[in-house]
N, CA, C and O atoms as a MOPAC input file, in Angstrom:
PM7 MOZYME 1SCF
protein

 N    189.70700 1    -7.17100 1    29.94500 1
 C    189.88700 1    -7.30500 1    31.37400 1
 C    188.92800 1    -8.35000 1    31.94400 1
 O    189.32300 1    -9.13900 1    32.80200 1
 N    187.63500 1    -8.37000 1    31.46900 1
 C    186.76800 1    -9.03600 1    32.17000 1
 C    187.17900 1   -10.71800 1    31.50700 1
 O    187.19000 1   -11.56500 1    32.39900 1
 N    187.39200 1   -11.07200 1    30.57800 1
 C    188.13100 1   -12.47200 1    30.46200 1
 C    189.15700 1   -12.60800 1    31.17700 1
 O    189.16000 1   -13.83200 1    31.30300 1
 N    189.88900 1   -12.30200 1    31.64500 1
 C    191.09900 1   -12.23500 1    32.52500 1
 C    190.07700 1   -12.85000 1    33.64300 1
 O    189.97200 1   -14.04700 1    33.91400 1
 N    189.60100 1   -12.14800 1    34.02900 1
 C    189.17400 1   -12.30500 1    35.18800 1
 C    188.34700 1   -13.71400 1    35.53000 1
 O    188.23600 1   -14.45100 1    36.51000 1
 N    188.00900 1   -13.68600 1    34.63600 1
 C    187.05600 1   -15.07100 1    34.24200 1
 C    187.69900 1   -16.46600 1    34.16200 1
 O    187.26600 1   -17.52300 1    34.62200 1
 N    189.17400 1   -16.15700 1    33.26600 1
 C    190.07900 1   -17.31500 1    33.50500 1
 C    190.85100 1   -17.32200 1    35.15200 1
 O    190.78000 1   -18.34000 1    35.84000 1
 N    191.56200 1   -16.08500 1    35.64200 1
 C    191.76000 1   -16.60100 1    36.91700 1
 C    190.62400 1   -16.97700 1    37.93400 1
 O    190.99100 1   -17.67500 1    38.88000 1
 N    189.29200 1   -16.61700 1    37.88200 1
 C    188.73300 1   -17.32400 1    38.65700 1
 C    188.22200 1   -19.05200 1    38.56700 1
 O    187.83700 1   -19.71000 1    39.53400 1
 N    188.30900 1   -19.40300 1    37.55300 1
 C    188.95300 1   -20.57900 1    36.82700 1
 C    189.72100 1   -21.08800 1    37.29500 1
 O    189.59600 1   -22.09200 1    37.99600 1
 N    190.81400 1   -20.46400 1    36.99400 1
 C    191.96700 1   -21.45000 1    37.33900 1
 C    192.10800 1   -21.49200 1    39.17600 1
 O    192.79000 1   -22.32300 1    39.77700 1
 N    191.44200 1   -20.59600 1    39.71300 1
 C    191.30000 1   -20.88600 1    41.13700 1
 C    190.27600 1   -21.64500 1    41.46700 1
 O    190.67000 1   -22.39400 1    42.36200 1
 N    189.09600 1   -21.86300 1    41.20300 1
 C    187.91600 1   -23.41900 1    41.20100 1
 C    188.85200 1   -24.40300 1    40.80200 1
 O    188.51300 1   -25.43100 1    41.38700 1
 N    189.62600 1   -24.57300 1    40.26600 1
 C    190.18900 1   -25.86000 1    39.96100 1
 C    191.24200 1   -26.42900 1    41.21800 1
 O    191.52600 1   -27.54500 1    41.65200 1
 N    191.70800 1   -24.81600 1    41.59300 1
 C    193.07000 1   -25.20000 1    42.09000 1
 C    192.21500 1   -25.58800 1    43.72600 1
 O    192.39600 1   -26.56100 1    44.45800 1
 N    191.23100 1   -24.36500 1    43.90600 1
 C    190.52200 1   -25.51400 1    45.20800 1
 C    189.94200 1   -26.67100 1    45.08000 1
 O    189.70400 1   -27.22700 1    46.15200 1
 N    189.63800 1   -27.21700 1    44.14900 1
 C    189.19800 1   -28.60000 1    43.79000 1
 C    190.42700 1   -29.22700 1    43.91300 1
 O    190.32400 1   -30.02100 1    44.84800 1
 N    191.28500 1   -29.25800 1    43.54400 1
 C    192.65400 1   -29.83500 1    43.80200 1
 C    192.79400 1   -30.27200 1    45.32500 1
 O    192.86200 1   -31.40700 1    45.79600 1
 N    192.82100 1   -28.90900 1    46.01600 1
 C    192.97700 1   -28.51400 1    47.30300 1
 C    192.18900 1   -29.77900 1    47.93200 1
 O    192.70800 1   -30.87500 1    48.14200 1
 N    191.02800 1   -29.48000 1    48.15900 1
 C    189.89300 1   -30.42700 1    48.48500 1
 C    190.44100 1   -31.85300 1    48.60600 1
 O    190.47100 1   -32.41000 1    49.70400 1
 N    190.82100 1   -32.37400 1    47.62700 1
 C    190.99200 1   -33.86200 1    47.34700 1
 C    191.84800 1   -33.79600 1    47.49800 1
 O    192.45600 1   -34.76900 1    47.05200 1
 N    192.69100 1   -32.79800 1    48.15500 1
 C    194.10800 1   -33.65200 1    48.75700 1
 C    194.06100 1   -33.07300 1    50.16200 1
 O    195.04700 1   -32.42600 1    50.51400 1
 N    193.07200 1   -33.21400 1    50.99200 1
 C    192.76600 1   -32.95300 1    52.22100 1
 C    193.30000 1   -31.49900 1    53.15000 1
 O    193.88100 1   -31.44400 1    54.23400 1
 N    192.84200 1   -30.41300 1    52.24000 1
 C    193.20700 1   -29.01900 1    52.60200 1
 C    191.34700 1   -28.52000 1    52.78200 1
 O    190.28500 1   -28.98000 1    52.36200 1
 N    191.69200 1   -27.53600 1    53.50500 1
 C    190.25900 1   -27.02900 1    53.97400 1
 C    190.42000 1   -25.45200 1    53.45700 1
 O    191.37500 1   -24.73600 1    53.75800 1
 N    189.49800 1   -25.12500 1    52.77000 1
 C    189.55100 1   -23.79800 1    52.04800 1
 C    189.09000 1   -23.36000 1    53.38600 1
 O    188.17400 1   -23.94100 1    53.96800 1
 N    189.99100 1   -21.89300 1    54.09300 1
 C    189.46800 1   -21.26300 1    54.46800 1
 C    188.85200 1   -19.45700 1    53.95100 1
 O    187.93900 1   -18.76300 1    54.39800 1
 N    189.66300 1   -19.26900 1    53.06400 1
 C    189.07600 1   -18.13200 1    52.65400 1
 C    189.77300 1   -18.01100 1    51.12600 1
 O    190.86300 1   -18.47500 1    50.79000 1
 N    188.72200 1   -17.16900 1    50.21500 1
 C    189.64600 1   -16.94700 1    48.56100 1
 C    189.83900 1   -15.42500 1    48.23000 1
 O    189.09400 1   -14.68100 1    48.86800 1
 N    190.59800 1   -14.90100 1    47.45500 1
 C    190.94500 1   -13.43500 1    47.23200 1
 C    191.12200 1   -12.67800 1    48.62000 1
 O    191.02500 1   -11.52000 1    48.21400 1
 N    191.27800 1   -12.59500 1    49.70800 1
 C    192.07200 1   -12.02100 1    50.81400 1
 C    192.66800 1   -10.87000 1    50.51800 1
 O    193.75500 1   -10.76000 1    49.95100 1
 N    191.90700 1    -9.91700 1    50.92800 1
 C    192.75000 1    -8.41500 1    50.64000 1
 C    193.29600 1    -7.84500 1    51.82300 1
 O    192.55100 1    -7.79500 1    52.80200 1
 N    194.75900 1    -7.29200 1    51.94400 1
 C    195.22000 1    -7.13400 1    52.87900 1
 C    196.23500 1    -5.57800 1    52.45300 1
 O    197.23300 1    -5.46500 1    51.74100 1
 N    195.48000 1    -4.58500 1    53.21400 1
 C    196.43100 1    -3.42600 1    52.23200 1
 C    196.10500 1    -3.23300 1    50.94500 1
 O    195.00900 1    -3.07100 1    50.40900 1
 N    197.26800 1    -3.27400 1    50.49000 1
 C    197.61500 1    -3.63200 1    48.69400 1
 C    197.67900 1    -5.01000 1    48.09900 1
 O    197.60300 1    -5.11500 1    46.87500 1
 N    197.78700 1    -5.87500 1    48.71000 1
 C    198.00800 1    -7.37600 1    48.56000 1
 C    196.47700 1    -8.07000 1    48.08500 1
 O    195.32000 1    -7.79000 1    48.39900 1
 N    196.98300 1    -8.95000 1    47.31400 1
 C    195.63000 1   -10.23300 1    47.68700 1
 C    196.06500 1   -11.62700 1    47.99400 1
 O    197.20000 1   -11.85400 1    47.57300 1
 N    195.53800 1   -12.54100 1    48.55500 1
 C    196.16900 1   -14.24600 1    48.83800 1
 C    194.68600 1   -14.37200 1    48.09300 1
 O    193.57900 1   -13.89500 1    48.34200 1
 N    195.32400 1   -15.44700 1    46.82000 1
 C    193.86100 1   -15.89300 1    46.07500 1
 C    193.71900 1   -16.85100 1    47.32100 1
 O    192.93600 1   -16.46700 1    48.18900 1
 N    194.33200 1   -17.97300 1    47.51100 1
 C    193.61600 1   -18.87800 1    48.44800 1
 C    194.25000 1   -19.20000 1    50.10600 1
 O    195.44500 1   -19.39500 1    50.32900 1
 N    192.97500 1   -19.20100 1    51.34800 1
 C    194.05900 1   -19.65700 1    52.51500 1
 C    193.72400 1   -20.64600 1    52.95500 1
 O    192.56700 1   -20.70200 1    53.37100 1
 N    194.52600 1   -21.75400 1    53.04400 1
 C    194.08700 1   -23.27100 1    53.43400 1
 C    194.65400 1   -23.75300 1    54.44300 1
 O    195.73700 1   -23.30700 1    54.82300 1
 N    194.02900 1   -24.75000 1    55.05900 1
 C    194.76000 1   -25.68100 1    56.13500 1
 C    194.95900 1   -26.86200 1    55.92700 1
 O    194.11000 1   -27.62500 1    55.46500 1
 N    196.05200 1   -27.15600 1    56.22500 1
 C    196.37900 1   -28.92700 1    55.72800 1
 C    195.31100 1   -29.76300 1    56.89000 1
 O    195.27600 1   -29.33700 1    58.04400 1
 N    194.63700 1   -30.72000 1    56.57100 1
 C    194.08200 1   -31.61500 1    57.63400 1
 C    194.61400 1   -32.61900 1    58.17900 1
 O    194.23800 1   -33.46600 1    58.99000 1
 N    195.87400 1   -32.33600 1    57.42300 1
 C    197.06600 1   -33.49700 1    57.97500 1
 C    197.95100 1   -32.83900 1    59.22500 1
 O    197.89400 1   -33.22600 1    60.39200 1
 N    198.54600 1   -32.06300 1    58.85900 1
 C    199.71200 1   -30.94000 1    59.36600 1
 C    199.02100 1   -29.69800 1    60.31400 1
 O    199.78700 1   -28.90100 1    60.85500 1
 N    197.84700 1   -29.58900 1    60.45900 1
 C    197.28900 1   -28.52900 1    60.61200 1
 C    197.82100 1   -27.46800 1    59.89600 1
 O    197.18800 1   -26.45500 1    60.19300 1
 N    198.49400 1   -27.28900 1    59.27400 1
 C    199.61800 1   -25.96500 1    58.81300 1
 C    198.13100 1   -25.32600 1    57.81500 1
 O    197.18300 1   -25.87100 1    57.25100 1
 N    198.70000 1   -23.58800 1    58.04500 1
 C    198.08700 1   -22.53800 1    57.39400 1
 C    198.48200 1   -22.27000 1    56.05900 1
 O    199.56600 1   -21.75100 1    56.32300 1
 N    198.41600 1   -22.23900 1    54.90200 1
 C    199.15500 1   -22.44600 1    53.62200 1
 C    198.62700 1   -21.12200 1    52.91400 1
 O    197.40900 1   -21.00000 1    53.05000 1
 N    199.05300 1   -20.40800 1    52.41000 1
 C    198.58800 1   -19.25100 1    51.52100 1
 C    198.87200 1   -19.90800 1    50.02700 1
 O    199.75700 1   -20.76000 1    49.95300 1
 N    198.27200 1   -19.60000 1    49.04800 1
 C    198.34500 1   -20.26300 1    47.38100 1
 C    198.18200 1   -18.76100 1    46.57500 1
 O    197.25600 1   -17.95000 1    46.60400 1
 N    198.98700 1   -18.75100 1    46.12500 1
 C    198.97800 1   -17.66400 1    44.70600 1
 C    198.61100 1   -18.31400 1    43.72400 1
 O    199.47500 1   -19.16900 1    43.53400 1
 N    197.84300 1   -18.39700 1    43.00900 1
 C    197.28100 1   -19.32900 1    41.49600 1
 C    197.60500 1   -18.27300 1    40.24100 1
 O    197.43300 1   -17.06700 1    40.06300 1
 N    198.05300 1   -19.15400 1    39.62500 1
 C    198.34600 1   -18.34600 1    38.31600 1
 C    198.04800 1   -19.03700 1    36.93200 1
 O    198.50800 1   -20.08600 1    36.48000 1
 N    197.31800 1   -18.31900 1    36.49100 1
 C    196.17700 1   -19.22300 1    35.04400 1
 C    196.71500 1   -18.89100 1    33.77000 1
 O    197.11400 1   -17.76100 1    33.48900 1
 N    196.73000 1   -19.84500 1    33.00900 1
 C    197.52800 1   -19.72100 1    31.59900 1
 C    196.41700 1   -20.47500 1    30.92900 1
 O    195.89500 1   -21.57500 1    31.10800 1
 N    196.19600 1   -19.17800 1    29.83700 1
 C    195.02900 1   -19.79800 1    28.35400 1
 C    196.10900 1   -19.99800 1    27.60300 1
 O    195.58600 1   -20.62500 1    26.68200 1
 N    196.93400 1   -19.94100 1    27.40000 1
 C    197.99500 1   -19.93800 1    25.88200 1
 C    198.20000 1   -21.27300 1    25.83300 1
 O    198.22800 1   -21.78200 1    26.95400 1
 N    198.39200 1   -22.20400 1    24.70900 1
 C    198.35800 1   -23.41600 1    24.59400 1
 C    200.02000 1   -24.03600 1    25.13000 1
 O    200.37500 1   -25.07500 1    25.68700 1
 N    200.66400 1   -22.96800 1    24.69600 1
 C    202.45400 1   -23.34300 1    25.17800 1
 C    202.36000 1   -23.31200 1    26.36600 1
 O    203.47500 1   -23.59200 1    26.80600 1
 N    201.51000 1   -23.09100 1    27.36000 1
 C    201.62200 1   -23.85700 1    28.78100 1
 C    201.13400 1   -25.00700 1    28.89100 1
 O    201.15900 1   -25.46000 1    30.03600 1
 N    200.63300 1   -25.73800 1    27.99100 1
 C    199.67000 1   -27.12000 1    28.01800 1
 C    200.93400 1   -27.94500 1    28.92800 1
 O    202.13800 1   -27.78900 1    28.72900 1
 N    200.24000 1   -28.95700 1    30.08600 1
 C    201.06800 1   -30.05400 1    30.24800 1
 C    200.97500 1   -30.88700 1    28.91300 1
 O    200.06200 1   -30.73700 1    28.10100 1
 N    202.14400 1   -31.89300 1    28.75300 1
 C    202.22300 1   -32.50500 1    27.88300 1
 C    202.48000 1   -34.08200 1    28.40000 1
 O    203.05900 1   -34.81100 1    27.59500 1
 N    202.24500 1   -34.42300 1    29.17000 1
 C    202.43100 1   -35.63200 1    29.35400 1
 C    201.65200 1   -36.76600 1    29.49000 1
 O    202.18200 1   -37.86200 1    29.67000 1

């Protein structure tokens, strides 16, 4: 369990690094609401728009991009 956890928080540092450099403003990560979570909530700095991100992390090599 605790590697799990370790890779999705992983793969969410990346995906706000992403975020970042393409001019989104992290406003909050893991968001618990109820039963729910929003790993990430962002704002476009273009659009103003509110964006929710579900991230989903793959160690298995058959997800590799290949290009």
């Amino acid at each position: 369990m605790y590697y799990r956890k370790l890779i999705g928080n992983y793969g969410e540092d990346l995906a706000c690094e992403y975020l970042k450099d393409n001019n989104y403003l992290i406003l909050d990560r893991n968001f618990y609401c109820y039963h729910c979570e929003i790993d990430i909530i962002a704002r476009d700095l273009k659009s103003h728009e509110i964006v929710f991100i579900e991230v989903k992390t793959r160690s298995n090599n058959k997800y590799r991009k290949t290009s």
